[in-house]
GUVOLO-690481 format. One record per atom (N, C-alpha, C): y, z, x; residue in one letter. Coordinates in steps of 0.001 Angstrom, whole numbers, plus 500000, padded with zeros to 6 digits. Layout:
! residues N
YZXA/...
//
This chain:
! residues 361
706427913778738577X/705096914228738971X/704433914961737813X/705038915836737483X/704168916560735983X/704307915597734858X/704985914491734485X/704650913811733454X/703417912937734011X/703227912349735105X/701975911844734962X/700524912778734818X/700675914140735563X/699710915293735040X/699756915361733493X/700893915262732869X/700454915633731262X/699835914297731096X/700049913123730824X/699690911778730320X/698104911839730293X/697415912716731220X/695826912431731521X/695210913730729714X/695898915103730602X/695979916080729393X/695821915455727791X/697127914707727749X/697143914609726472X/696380913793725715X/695786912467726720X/694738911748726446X/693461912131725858X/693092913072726803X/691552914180726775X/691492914544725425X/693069915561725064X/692852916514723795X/692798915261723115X/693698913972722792X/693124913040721518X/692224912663721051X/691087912277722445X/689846911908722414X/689151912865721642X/689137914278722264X/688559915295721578X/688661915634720173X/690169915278719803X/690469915420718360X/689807914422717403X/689516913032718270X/689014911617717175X/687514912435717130X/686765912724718198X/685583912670717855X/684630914039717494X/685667914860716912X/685191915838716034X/685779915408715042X/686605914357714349X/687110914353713316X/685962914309712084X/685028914406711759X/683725913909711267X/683101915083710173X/683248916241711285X/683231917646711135X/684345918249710117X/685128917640709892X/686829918292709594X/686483918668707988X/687625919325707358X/687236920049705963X/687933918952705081X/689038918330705762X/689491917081704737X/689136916017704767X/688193915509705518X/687618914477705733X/688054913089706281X/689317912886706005X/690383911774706540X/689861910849708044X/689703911627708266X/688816911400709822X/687880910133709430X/686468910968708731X/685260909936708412X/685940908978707041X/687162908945706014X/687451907857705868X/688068906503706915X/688577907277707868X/688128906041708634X/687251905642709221X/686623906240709508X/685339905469710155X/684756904693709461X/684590905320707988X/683790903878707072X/684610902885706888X/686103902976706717X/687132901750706956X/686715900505707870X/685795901148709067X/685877900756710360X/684162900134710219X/683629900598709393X/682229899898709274X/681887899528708011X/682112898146707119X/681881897632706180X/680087897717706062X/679383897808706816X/677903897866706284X/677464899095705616X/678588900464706648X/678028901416705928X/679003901941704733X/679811900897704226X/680820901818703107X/679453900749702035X/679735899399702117X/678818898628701522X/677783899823700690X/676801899770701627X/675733900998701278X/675621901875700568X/676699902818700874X/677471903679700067X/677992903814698631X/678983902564698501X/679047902566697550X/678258901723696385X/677085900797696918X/675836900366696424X/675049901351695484X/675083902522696225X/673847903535696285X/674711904372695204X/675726904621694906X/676347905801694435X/676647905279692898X/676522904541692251X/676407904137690888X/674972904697690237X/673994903984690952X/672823904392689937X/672000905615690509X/672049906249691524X/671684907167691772X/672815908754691501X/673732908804691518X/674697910033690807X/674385910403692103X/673448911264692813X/673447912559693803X/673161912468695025X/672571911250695159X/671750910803696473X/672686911331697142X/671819911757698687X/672867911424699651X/673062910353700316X/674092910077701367X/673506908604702021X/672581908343703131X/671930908831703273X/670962908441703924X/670157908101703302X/669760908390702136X/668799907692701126X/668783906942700330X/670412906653700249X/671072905344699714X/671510904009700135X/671344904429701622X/671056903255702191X/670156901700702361X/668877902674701871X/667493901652702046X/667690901230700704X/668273902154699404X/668030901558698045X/669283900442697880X/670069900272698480X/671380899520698666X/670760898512698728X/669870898417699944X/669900896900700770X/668471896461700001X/667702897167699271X/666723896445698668X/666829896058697309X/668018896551697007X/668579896053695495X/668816894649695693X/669596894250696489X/670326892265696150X/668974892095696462X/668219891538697225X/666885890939697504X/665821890932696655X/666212892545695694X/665036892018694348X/666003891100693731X/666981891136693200X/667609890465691652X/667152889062692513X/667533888650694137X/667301887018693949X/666184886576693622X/664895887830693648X/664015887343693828X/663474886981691942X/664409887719691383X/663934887615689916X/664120886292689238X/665025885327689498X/664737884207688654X/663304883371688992X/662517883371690038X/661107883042690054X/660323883740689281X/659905885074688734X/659243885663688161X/659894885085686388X/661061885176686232X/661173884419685037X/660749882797685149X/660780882245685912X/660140880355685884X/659015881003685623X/658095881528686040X/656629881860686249X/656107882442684509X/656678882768683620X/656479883186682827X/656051882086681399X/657369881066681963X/657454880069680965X/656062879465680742X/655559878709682005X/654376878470681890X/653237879158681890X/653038880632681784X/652131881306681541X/652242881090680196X/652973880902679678X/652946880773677820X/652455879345677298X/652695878609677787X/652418877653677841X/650658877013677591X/649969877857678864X/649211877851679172X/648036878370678973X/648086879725678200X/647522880432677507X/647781880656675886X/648451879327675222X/648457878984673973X/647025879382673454X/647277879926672278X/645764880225671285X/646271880112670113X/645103879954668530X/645785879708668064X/646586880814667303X/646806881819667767X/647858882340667240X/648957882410667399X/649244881584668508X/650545880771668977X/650458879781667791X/649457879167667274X/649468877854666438X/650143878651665800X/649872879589664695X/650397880002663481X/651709881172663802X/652324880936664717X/653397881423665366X/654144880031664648X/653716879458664756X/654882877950665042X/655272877515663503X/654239878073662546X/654434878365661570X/655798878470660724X/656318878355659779X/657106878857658636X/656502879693658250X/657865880981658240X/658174882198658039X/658598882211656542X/658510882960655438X/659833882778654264X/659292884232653730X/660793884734653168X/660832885857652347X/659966885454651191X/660062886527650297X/659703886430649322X/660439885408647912X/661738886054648396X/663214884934647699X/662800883678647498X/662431882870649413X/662705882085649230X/661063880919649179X/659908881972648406X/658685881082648481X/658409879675647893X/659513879981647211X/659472878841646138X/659541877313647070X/660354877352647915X/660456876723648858X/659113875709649693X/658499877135650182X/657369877003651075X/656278876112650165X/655250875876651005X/654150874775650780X/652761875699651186X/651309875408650733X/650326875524651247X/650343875603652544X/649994876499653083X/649672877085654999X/650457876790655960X/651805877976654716X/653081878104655381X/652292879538655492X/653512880299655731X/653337882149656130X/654476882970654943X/654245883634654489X/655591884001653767X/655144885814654346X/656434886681654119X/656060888044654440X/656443888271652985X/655675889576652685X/655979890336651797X/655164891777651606X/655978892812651059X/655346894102651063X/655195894297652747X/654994895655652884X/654495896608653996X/653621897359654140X/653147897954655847X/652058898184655375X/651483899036657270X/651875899931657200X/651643900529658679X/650603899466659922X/651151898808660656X/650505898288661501X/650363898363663015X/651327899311663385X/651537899210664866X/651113900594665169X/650190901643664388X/649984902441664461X/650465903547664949X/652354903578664655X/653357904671665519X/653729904896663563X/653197905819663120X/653773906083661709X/655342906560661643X/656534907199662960X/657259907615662587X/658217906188662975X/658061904855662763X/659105903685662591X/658875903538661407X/658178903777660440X/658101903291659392X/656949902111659285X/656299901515658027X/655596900756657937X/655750899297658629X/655205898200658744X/655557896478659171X/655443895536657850X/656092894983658372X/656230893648657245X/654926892818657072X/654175893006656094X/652450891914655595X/653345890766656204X/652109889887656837X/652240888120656640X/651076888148655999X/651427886880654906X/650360886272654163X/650448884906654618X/649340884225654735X/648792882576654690X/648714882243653296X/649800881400653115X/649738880831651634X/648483879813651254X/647611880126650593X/646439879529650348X/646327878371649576X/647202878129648198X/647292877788647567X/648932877686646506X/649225876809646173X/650321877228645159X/650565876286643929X/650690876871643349X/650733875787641894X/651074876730640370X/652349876069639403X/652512876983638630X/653395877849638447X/654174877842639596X/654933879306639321X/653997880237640339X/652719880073640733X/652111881044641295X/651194880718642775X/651209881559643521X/650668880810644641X/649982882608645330X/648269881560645989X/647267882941646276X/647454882940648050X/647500884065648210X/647515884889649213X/646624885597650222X/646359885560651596X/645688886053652361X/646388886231653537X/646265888063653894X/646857888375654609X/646141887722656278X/647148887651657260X/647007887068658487X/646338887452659242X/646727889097659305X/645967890178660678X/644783890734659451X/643829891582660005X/643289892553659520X/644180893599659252X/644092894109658021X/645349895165657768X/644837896732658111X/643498896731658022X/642766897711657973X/641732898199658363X/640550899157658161X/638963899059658519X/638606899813657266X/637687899389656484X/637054900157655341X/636039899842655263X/634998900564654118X/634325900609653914X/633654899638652853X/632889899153652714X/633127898231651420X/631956899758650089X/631774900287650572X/631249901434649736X/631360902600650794X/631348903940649744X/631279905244651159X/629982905603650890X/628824905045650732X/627840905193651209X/626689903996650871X/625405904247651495X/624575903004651682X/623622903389650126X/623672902098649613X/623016902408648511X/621724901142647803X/621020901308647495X/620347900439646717X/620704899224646130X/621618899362645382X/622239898086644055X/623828898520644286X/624857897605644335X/626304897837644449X/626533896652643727X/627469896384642715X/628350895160642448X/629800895125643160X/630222894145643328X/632020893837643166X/632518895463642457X/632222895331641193X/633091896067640031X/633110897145640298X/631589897349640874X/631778899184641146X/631689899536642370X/631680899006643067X/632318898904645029X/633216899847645236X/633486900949646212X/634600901550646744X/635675900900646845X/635114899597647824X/636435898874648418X/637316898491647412X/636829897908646012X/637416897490645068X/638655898606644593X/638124899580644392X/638930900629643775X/639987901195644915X/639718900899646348X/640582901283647176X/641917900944647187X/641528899489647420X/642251898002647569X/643542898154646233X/643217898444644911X/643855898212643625X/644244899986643223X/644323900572644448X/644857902056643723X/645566902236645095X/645041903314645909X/645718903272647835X/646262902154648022X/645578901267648661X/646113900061649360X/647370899648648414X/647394899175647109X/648406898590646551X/649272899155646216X/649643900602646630X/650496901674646009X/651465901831647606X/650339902140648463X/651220902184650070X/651785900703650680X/651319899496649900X/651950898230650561X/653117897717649904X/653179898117648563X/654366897067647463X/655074898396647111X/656118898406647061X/657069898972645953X/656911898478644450X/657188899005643391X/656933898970642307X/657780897869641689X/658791897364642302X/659313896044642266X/658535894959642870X/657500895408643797X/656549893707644099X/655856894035643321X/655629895218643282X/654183895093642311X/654284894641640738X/655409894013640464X/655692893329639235X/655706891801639589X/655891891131640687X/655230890367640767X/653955889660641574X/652850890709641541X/651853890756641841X/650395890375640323X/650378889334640498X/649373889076639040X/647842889778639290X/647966889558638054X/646329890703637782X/645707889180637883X/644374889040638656X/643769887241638608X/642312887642638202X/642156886769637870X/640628886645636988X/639854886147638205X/638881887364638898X/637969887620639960X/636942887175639457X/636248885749639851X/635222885487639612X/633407885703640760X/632863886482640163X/631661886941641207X/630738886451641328X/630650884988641994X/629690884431641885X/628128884873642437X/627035884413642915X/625990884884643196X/625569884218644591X/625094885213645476X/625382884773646619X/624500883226646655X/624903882071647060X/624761880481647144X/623577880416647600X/623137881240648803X/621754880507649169X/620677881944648923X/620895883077648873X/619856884176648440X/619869884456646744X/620682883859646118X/620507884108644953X/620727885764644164X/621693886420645210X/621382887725644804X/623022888078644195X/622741889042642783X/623168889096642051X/624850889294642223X/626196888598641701X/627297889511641706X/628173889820640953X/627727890081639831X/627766891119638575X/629002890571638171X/629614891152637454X/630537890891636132X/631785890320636965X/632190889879636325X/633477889242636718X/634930890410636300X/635862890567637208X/636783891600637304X/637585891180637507X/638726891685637002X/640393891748636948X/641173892166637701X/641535891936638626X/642227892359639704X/643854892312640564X/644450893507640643X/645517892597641909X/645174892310643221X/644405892965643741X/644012892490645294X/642572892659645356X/642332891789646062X/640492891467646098X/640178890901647003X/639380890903647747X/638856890107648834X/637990888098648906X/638179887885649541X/637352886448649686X/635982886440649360X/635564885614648599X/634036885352648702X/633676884388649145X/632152884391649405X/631655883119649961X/631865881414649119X/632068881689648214X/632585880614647500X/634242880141648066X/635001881366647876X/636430880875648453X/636718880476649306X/635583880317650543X/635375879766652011X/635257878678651855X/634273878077650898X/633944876658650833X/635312875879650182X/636236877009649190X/637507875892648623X/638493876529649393X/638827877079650040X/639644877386650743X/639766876556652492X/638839877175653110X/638437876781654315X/637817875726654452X/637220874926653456X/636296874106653429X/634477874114654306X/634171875359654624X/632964875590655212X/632042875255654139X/630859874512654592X/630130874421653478X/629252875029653234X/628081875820652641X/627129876583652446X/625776875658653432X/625597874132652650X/624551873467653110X/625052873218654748X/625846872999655513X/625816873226657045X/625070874823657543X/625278875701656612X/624744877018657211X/623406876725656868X/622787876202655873X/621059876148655481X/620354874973656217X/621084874249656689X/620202872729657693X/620390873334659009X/621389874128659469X/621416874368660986X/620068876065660712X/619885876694659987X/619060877613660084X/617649877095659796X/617109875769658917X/616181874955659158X/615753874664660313X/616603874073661439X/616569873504662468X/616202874450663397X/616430875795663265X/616691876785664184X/615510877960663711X/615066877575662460X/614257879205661946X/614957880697662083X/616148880669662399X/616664881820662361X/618404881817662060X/618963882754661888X/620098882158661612X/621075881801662939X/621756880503662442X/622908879870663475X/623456880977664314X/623572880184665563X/624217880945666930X/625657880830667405X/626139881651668068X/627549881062668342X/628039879784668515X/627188878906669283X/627714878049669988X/627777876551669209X/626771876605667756X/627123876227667482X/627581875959665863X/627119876896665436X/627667877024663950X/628763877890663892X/629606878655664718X/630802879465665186X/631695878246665214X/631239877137665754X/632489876132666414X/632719875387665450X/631442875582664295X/631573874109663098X/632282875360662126X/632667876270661874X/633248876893661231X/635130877524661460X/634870877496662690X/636305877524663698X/636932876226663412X/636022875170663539X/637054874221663466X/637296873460662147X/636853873581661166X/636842873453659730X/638262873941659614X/638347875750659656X/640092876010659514X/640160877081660722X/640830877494661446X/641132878255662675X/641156879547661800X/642086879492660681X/642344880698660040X/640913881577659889X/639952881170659681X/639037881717659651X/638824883201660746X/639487883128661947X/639357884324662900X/640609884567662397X/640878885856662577X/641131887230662427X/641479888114663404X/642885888797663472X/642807889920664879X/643377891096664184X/642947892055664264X/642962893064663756X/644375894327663763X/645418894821663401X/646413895723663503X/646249896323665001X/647256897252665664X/646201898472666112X/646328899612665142X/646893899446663480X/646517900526663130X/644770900353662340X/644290899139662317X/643495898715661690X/642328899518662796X/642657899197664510X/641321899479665290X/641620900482665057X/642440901567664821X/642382902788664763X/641340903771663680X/641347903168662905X/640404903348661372X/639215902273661511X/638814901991662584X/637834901476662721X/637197899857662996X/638509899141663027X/638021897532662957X/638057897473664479X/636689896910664774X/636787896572666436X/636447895465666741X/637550894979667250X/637909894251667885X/637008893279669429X/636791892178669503X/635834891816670769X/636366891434672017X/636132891663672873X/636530891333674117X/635653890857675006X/635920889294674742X/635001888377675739X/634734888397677179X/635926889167677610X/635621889160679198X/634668890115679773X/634970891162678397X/634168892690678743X/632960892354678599X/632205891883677475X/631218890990677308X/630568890483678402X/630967889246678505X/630273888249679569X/630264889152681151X/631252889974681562X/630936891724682751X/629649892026682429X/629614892609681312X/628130893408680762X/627056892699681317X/626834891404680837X/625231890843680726X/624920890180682186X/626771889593683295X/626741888758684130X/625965890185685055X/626205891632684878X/625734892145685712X/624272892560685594X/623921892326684565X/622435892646684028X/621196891310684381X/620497892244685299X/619207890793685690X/617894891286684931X/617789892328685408X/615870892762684684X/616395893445683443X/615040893212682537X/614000892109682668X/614092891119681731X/614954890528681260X/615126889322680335X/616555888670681236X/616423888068682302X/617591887061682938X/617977885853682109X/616670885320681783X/617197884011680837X/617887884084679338X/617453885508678697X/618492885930677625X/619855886669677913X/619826886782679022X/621061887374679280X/622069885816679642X/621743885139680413X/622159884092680769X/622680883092679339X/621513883315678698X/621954882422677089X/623065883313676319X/623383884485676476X/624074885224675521X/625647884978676423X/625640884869677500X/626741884841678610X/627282883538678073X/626584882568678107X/627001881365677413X/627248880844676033X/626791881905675034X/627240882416673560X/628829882696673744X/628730883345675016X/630398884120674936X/631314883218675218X/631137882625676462X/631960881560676717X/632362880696675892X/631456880194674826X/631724879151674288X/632359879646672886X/632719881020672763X/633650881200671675X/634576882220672145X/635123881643673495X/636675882548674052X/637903882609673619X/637857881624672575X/639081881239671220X/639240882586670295X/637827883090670438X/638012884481669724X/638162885534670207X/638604885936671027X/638997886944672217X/639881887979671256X/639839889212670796X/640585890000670464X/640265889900668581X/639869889093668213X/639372888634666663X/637811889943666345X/638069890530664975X/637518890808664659X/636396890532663238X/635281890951662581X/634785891213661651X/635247891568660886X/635217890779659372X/636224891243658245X/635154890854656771X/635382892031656441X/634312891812654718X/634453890340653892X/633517890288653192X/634039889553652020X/633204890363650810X/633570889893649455X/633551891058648075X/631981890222647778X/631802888960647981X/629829888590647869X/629074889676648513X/628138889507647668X/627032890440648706X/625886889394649273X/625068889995650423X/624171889265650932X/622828889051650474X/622125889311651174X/620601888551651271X/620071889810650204X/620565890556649870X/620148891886648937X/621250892999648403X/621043893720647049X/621934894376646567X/622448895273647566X/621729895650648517X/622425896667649065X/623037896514650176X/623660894686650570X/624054894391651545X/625238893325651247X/626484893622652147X/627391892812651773X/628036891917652715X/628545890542652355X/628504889168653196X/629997889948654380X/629885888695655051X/631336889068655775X/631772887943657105X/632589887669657535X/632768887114658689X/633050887576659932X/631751887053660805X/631794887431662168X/633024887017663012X/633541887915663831X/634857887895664958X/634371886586665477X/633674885915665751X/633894884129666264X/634200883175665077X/634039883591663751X/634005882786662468X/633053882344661941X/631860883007662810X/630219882738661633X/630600883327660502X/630222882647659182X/630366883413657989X/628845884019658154X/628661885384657464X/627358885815657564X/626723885954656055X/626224885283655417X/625635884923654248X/624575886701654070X/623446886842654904X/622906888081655037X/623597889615654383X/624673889119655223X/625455890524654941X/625259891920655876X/625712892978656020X/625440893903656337X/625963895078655727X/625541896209656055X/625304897693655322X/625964897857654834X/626457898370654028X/627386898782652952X/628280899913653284X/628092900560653911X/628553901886655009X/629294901271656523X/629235900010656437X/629795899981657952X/631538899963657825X/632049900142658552X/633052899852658524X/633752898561659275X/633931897504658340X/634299896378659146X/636077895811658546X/636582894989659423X/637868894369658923X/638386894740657661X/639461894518657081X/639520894426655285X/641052893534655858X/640674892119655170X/641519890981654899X/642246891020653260X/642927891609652832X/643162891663651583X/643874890430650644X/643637889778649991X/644014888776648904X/644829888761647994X/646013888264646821X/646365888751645765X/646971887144645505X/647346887412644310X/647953885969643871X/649564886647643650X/650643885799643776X/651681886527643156X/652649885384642541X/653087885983641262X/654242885009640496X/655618884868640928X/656260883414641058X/657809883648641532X/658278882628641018X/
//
């Protein structure tokens, strides 16, 4: 009779003992229980790698939403491929390009890419400077001429606006061949960097003066070097401004110059926008004017369609050339779509600086 009275007893206290076990100071208890529930040890130990402190209750939700992103990540990588694809420009073209040291130029051909010298471009000064790309322009000799890829810079082509300026006595000139060539080459490129016989011709269709001819290691493009380089011709810019009484518009002397050589556009460092080269942004653009109605709709409408039709230049900036324009106190340059601008502008502005040099190897 009293052993079946204890049998009920002793039942009770076990029960009581399992289900405070939870509470207990050694815990043994709640290792079993998670023994006993694989979802919540799962969880647990999900959560307890990359979080260190969590508790679990808050490691729970980050558990179970971890596997469901990673499956979801090989779609976001498919999705990428063809965004590249698809938004090819051509600076993807000249991506596809040949690369070559300096070692090995000898190698390379006309409108390959070679790097050489450095030259702060990503505008974080404490990595150190970036590696120049040059567009090999030319080669022949032992020697082959050079034009850098990006805009390296923003300068001035004089530090102030003046009356009469030549080539020779230009700021930019003296910048370019003292600063610039001292912070880009070590004194080992700069031995093979040739001094080239800078010829200044007179601007082609204004006739205005460009003084002595100069000796140089780095120098900029002139309107002449467009026509043997790029092949743009002067007489396409003087029959389409006949036709037009004013000078050529984007849509379509931009496109006969774009497509002559692509190289012609230009995108600028960000240490370059930083010092001033700015850069265009077509979308921001065509925002501006699409929201503008009074009181000229039909010029707004024509300029909207200026933009569109040179979206190839999206991010391309304005970059000098060493001709001067329509007058001494104005100097040529190429517009961010690839109008060359014969006219010129102020002498004080600060636009692109594409720098040039020939070098021996």
């Amino acid at each position: 009779m009293k052993k079946f009275f204890l049998y009920p007893l002793i039942l009770c206290l076990s029960i009581c003992l399992i289900s405070c076990g939870p509470g207990s100071a050694d815990g043994e208890i709640s290792d079993l229980e998670n023994s006993q529930n694989p979802v919540m040890t799962d969880g647990l130990q999900g959560s307890s790698e990359p979080s260190g402190g969590e508790t679990g209750a808050e490691a729970e939700p980050s558990a179970s939403t971890e596997e469901p992103s990673s499956s979801t990540a090989e779609p976001s990588v498919s999705t990428e491929e063809p965004s590249s694809d698809t938004g090819e420009t051509e600076e993807s073209e000249f991506d596809a390009l040949p690369r070559w040291t300096f070692d090995e130029i000898a190698d390379a051909k006309a409108g390959d890419i070679v790097v050489f010298g450095n030259y702060e471009q990503d505008n974080d000064a404490e990595n150190g400077a970036e590696p120049i790309e040059w567009f090999i322009l030319d080669m022949e000799d032992g020697q082959a001429t050079l034009l850098s890829v990006y805009l390296l810079d923003g300068h001035r082509y004089h530090p102030e606006d003046v009356d009469k300026i030549t080539w020779e006595d230009c700021g930019m000139r003296a910048w370019l061949n003292d600063d610039f060539l001292n912070a880009a080459f070590t004194e080992a490129e700069q031995k093979h960097i040739a001094v080239t016989n800078v010829v200044n011709e007179d601007n082609p269709i204004f006739g205005t003066p460009g003084g002595n001819d100069t000796s140089d290691k780095i120098w900029l493009l002139s309107l002449g070097d467009l026509e043997k380089y790029f092949h743009i011709s002067v007489e396409e810019w003087v029959e389409r401004e006949k036709m037009m009484e004013e000078p050529p518009n984007a849509q379509t002397y931009s496109k006969y110059c774009y497509d002559q050589d692509h190289r012609i556009l230009a995108k600028p460092t960000a240490y370059a926008i930083r010092q001033g080269c700015d850069p265009i942004d077509i979308e921001a653009e065509v925002e501006i004017f699409s929201n503008a109605t009074e009181p000229y709709p039909g010029y707004y409408a024509s300029t909207i369609a200026e933009f569109e039709a040179v979206r190839y230049a999206d991010g391309c900036a304005e970059w000098r050339l060493r001709s001067l324009g329509d007058r001494e106190s104005e100097a040529a340059f190429v517009v961010y779509d690839g109008r060359v601008e014969y006219r010129g502008t102020l002498l004080a502005w600060t636009l692109g600086v594409r720098p040039a040099l020939t070098v021996t190897y």
